[in-house]
C-alpha positions in Angstrom: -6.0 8.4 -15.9 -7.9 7.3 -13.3 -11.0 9.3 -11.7 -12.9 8.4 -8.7 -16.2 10.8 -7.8 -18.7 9.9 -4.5 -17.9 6.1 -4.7 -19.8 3.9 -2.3 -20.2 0.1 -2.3 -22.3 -1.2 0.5 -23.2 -5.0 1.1 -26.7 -6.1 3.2 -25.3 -8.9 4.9 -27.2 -11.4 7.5 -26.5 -11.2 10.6 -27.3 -13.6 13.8 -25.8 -14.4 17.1 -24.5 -18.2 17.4 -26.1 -21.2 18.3 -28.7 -23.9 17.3 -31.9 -21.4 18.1 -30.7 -18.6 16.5 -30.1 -20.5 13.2 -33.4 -22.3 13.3 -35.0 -18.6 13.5 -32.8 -17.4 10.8 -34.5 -20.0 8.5 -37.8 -17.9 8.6 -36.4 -14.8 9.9 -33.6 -13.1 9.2 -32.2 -9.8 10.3 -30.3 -7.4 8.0 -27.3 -5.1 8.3 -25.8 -2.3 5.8 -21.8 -2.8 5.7 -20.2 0.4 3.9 -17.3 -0.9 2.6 -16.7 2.2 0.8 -18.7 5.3 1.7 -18.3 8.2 -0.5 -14.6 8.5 -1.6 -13.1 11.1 -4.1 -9.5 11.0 -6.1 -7.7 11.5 -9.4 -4.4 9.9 -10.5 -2.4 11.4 -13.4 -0.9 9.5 -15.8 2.2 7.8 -14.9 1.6 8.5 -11.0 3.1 6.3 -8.5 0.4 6.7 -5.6 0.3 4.8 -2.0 -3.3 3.9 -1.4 -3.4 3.3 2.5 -5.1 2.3 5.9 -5.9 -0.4 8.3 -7.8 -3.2 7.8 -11.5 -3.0 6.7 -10.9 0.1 5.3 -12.0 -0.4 1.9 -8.2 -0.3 0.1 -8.8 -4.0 -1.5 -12.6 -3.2 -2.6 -11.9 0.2 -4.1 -9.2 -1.4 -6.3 -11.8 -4.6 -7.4 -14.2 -1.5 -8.1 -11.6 0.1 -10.4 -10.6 -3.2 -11.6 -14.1 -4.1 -12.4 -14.8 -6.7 -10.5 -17.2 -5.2 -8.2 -19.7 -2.5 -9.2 -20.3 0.9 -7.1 -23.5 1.0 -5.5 -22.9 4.6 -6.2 -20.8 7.4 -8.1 -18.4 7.7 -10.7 -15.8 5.2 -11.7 -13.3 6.0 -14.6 -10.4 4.6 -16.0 -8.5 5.8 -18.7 -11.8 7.1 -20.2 -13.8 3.9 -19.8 -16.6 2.6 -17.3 -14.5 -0.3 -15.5 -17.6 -2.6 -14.5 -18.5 -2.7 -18.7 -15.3 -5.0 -18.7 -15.1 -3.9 -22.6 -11.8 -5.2 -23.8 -10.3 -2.0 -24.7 -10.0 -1.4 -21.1 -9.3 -4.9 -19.5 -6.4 -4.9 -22.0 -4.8 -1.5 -20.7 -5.3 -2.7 -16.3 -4.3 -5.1 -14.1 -5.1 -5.9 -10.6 -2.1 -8.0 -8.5 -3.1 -8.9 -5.4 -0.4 -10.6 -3.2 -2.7 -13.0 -1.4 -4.4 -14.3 -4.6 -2.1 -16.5 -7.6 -2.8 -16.5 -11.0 0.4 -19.2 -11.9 -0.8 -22.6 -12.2 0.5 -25.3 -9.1 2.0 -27.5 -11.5 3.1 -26.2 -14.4 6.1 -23.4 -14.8 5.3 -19.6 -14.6 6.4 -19.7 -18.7 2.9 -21.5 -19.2 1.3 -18.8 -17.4 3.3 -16.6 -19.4 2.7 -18.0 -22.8 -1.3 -18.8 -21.5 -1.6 -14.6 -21.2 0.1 -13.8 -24.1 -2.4 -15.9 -26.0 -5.3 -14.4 -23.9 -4.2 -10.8 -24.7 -3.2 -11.6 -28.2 0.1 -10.0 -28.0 2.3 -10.6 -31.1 5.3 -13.3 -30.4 8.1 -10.9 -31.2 6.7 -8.2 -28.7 5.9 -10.9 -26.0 9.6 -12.2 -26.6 11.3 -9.0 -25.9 9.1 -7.5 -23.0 9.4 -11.3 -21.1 13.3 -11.2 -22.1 13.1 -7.5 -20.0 11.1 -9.1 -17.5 12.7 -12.0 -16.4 16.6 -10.1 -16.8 15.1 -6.6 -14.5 13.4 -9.5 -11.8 16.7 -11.8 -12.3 14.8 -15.2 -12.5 16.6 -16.8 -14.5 15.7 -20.6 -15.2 13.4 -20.1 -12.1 10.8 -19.4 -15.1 11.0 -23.2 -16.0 10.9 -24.8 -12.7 7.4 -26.1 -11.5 5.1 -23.1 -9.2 4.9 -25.4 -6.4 8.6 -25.8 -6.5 9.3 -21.9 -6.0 9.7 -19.9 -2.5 6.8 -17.6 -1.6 9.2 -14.2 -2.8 10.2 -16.3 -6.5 6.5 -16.7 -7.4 5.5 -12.8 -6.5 8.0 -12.0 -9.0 6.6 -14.8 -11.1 3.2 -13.0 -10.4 4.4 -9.5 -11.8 5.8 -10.9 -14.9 2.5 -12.9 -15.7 0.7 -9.6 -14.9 2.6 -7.2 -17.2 3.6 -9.9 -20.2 0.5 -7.3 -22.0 1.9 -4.0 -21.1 -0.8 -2.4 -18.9 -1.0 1.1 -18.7 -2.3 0.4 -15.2 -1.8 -1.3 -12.3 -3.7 -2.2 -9.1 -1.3 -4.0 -6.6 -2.8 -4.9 -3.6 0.3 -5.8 -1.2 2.5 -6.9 -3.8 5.4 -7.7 -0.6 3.3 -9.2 1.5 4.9 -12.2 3.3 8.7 -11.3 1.6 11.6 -11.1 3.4 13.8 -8.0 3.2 16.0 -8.4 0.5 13.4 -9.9 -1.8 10.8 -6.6 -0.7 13.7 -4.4 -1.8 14.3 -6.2 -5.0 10.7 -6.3 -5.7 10.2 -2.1 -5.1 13.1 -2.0 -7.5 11.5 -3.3 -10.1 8.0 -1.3 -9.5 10.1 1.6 -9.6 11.8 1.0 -12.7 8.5 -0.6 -14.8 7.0 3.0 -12.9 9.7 4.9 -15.0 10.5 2.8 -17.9 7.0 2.6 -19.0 5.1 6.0 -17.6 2.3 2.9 -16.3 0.0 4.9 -13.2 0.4 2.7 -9.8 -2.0 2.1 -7.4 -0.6 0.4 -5.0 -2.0 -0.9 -0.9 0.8 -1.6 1.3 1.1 -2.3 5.4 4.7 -2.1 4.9 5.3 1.6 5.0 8.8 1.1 3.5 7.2 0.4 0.3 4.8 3.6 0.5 8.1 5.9 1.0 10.1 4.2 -1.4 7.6 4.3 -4.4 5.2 7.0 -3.9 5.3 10.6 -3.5 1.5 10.8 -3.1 -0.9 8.8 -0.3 -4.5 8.7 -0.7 -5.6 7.7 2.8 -9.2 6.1 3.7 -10.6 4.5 6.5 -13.7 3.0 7.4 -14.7 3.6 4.2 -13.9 7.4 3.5 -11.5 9.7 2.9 -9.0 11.1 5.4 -6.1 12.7 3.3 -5.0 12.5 0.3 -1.5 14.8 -0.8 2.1 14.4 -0.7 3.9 12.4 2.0 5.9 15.1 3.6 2.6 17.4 4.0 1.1 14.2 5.8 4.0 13.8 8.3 3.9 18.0 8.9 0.1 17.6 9.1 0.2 14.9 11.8 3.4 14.9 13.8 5.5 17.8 12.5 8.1 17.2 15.7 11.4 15.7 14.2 13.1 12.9 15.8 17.0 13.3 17.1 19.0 10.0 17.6 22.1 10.5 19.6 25.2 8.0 20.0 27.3 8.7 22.9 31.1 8.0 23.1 31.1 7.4 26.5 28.2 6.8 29.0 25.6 9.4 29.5 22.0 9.6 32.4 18.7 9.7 31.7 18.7 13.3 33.3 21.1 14.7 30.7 19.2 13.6 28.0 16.0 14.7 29.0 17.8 18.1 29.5 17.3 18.2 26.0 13.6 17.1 24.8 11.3 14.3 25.1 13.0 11.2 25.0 11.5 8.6 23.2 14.5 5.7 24.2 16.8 5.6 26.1 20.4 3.5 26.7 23.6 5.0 28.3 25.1 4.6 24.6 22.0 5.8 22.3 19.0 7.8 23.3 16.2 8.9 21.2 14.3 12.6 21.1 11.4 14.2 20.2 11.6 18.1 19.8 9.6 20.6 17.6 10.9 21.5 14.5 11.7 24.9 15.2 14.1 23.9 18.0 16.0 21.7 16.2 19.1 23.9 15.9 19.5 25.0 19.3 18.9 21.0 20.7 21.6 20.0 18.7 24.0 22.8 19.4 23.3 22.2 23.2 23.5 18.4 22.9 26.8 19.1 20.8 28.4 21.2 23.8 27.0 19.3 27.0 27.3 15.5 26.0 29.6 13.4 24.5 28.0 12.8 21.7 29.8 10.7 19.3 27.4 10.4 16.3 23.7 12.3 15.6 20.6 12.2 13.1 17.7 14.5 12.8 14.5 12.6 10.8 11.0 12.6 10.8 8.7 10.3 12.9 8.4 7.1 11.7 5.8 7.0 8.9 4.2 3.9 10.6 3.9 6.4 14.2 2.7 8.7 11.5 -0.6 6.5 10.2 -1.4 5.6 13.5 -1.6 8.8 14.8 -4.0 9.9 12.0 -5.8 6.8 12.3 -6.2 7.6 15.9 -7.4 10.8 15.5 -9.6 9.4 12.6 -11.4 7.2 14.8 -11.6 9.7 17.5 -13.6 12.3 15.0 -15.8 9.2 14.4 -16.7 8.4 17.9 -17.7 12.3 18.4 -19.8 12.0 15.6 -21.8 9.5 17.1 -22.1 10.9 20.2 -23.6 14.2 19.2 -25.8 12.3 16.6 
């Protein structure tokens, strides 16, 4: 569904230190730079994937999705969607994507989200009775209610995201682009809103794309991350074969029934906290078994979990050793 070969889009920006002089000098002068937002990146999605698109800022998550979108063109490579040339904009294909992005709005101030809705239908001539039923869908799976009638600027910040997804699928698309679709939500309205990916993700067979910083969104939706940063490529596979890859040690949280010392738990591993009542460990996979059969018959230990790191310790880590790789690079160049 969606192919990606040796994409690059670089910008020659102007650059100047600050001050009066230097922007007199710029006026006859002016000294360029190269920015490589996106540096030579490869990936396919299937249809109907589901896939985590990730890294830190400035990596080039938000340009590569306006690239696939069509709203920026590759300075180089190979873009497809679906079979079609995304910066053509031909209407075949504009009417099978769309990009969400969480800090940009599509609903108008002040009018209700149904204009929007009823604005887009007309836009992508959908017929009534079709637009009828997949809005009823809509509106009962995001439970909005009479929210739909109410004014934008009257809504919270998490009633007009789900406003924003409605307006965005009211044509069907077989594809979506959602650049940090939680952003600014609080928990129960991030948890209502990965519900609903989920289930328009199963429901419909539509292939996700989908930046997040909130790494609870990335394990709840998607089985596959395609990592970049600083503009290329640093994994792309499953998210358990990205935890192994990086920090393969598991964690073991212990509660204690009564009080235990520091020196007793670090009998047992690394200890990543610690409290008299719960401590924290790190130990290598392979020596998971005998920690816990020796935590089991030395502490008190009242309650116990084995897991994987954190997948926020996780990205860091290979963002770390990302940057670490790069710095090398330099040096021997």
């Amino acid at each position: 569904m969606i192919r990606v070969r040796g994409l690059k889009k670089h910008y020659r920006v102007h650059k100047r230190p600050p001050g009066a002089a230097a922007a007199l000098k710029a006026l006859f002068r002016r000294d360029w730079q190269t920015v490589k937002a996106v540096d030579g990146i490869d990936f396919e999605l299937g249809a109907g994937e589901c896939v985590g698109f990730l890294g830190p800022n400035g990596a080039g998550k938000t340009t590569t999705l306006k690239t696939l979108a069509g709203l920026l063109h590759p300075s180089e490579g190979e873009v497809r969607v679906d079979g079609h040339e995304p910066q053509r904009r031909e209407s075949a294909f504009l009417e099978k994507i769309m990009l969400v992005m969480g800090q940009k709005q599509q609903l108008l101030w002040d009018l209700p989200p149904a204009e929007t809705f009823e604005l887009n239908r007309a836009i992508y001539d959908v017929p009534k009775d079709v637009y009828r039923r997949r809005l009823d869908e809509l509106v009962t799976l995001l439970a909005l209610g009479e929210l739909v009638n109410k004014p934008t600027r009257q809504l919270s910040l998490g009633e007009r995201m789900k406003c924003e997804l409605v307006a965005a699928l009211v044509h069907g698309p077989k594809v979506l682009f959602l650049d940090e679709p939680t952003i600014g939500l609080d928990v129960s309205m991030q948890v209502a809103m990965r519900d609903f990916i989920r289930r328009y993700n199963q429901q419909t067979g539509a292939t996700i794309l989908l930046t997040s910083h909130y790494m609870d969104d990335v394990e709840a939706l998607c089985p596959r991350v395609v990592v970049i940063d600083k503009g290329r490529l640093s994994f792309d596979g499953t998210l358990a074969s990205l935890v192994q890859q990086v920090k393969p040690e598991k964690r073991l949280t212990l509660r204690f029934a009564s009080p235990t010392t520091r020196a007793q738990v670090e009998a047992l591993g690394t200890v990543v906290k610690f409290s008299a009542a719960e401590s924290e460990l790190q130990i290598p996979a392979a020596q998971v078994s005998a920690v816990v059969a020796k935590a089991l018959g030395t502490l008190p230990v009242r309650d116990l979990n084995v897991e994987n790191a954190p997948l926020e310790e996780v990205m860091s880590e290979l963002f770390a050793r990302t940057a670490a790789d790069t710095r090398s690079t330099e040096a021997v160049r």
